[in-house]
N, C-alpha and C positions, 0 to 999 in steps of 0.2 A: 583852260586852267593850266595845260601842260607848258602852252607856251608863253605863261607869265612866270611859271614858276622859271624855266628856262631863262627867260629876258632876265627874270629879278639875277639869277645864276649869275650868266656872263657880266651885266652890271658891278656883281660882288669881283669878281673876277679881275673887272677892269680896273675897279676900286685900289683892288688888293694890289693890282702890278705898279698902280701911278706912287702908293702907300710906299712900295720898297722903294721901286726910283728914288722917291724924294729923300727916304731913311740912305740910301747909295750915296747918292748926291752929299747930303751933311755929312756923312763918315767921312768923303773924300776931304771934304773941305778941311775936316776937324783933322781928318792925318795932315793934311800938305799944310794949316796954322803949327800943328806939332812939330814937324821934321822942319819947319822953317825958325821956327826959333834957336836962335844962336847964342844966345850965353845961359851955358843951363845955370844951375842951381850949386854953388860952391860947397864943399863938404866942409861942417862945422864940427870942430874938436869935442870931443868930450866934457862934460864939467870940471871932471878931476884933473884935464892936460889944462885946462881956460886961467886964461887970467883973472876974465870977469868973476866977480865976488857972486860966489854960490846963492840961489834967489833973484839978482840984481834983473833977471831977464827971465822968471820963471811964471810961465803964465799958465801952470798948471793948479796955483793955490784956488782955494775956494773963496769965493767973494760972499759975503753975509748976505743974507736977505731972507725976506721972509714971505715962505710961501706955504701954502697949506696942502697935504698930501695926494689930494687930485693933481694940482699942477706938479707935482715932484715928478709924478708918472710921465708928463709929457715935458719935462724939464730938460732940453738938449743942450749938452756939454762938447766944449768944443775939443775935439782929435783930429790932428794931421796925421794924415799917413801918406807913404809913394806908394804907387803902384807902378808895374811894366807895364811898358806904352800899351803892347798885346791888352793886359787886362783892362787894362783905363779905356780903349778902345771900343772892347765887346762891355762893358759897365755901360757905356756911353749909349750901341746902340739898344742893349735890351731896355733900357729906359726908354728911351724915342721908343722903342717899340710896342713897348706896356704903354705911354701915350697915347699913344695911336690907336691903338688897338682898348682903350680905356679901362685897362685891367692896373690892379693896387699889385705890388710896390709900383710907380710908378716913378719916381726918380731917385737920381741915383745914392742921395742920401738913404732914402729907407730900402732900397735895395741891400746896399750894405747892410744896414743896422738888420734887415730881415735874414741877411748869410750869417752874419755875428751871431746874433742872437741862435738860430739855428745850428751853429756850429759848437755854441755853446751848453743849449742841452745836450746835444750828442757827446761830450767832452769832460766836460765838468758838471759833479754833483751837483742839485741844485741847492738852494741858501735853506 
């Protein structure tokens, strides 16, 4: 019995090392696509410096529709944000990692919304 539990062990073990390899491997890949990209992202004016007519490009209004209070709950609204490579980095691998490992959040969408939202009870009163 000792030395199945042992064998199951080192298995886990082996598992575990090919596991990061591979999460290694995709980091490298995901930094060297990153640092290989050569025209970043142009910094865009203000509303109040812009020529463009205030709305004409604002895609933060709400679109009508009709839904009923279950689905509002899992109703995802779309937010851009940046992040430093650093964090977009380590975002990237703890999701592969929660994958892998098949543990929720699992990517890096609810990852975020699970730090937000948790940052948010710590911060601000509730509604």
């Amino acid at each position: 019995m000792d030395k199945e539990n042992s064998a199951f062990g080192d298995e886990l073990k082996s598992i575990d090392a090919e596991v990061s390899s591979d999460v290694d491997k995709i980091l490298k890949l995901a930094r060297h696509q990153s640092k290989s990209k050569t025209n970043p992202t142009p910094i865009v004016e203000s509303a109040e410096n812009s020529t463009i007519p205030r709305g004409a490009n604002d895609r933060s209004h709400s679109r009508s529709r009709t839904i009923s209070p279950d689905q509002n709950k899992e109703l995802r609204e779309n937010v851009t944000t940046r992040l430093t490579l650093e964090t977009n980095e380590r975002l990237t691998e703890a999701a592969l990692r929660q994958k892998l490992s098949k543990r929720k959040p699992d990517s890096r969408q609810d990852i975020i919304e699970a730090a937000v939202i948790d940052w948010l009870k710590r911060n601000i009163s509730s509604r």
